[in-house]
Structure formats: structure tokens, C-alpha cells
C-alpha positions in Angstrom: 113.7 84.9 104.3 115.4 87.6 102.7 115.4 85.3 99.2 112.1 84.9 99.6 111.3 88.8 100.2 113.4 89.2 97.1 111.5 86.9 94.7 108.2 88.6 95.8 109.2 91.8 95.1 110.1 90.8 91.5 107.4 89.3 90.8 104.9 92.2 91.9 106.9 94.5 90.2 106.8 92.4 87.3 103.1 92.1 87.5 102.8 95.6 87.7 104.5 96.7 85.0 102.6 94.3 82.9 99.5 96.0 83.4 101.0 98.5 81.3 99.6 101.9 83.1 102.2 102.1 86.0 104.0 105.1 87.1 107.2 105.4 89.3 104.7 105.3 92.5 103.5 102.3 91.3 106.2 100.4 92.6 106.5 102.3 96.0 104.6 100.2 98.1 106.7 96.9 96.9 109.7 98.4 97.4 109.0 99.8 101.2 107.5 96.3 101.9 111.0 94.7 100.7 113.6 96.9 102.8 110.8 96.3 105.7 111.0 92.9 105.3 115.0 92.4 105.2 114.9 94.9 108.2 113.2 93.1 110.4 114.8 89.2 109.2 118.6 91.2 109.9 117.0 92.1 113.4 115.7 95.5 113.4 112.1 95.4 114.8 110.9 98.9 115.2 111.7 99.9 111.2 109.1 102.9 110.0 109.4 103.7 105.9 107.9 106.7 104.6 107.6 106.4 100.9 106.1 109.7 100.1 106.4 112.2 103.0 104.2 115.1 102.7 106.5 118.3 102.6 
């Protein structure tokens, strides 16, 4: 599980930063998806990731 999480993260990352246009937020949404992911395959079921909090 946590291989695979890994390998899809790459690859969207990769794919977005092939589009050429990406910013930092860009990659935000992959990123809270992968620690969400590993979370929950370790055994953490109520995980919340906030990847912008409004201030």
C-alpha cells in the first residue's frame, strides 16, 4: 500500500510539473493525499490534513 501511494504521488507530481505552469500549490493536493494515504495503511483512521489553512 504504502509503495503503491508512493509511486502515484511521483507520477502526478511528475505530470504536473510537465505541464510546465505549476506553482508550489500545485503539488499540495498530491502531497496531503500521500501522508493521508500512509496514515490510514499504518492504522490511523480519523487523519484530517489542512494544506492551506486560512489565517
Amino acid at each position: 500500500m504504502i509503495h503503491d501511494s508512493n509511486h502515484e504521488y511521483n507520477e502526478n507530481v511528475y505530470t504536473t510539473f510537465l505541464k510546465g505552469d505549476a506553482r508550489e500549490e500545485s503539488y499540495y493536493q498530491y502531497l496531503a493525499k500521500l501522508v493521508y494515504d500512509i496514515s490510514v495503511s499504518i492504522g490511523y483512521t480519523s487523519v484530517s490534513i489542512t494544506t492551506l489553512p486560512k489565517n
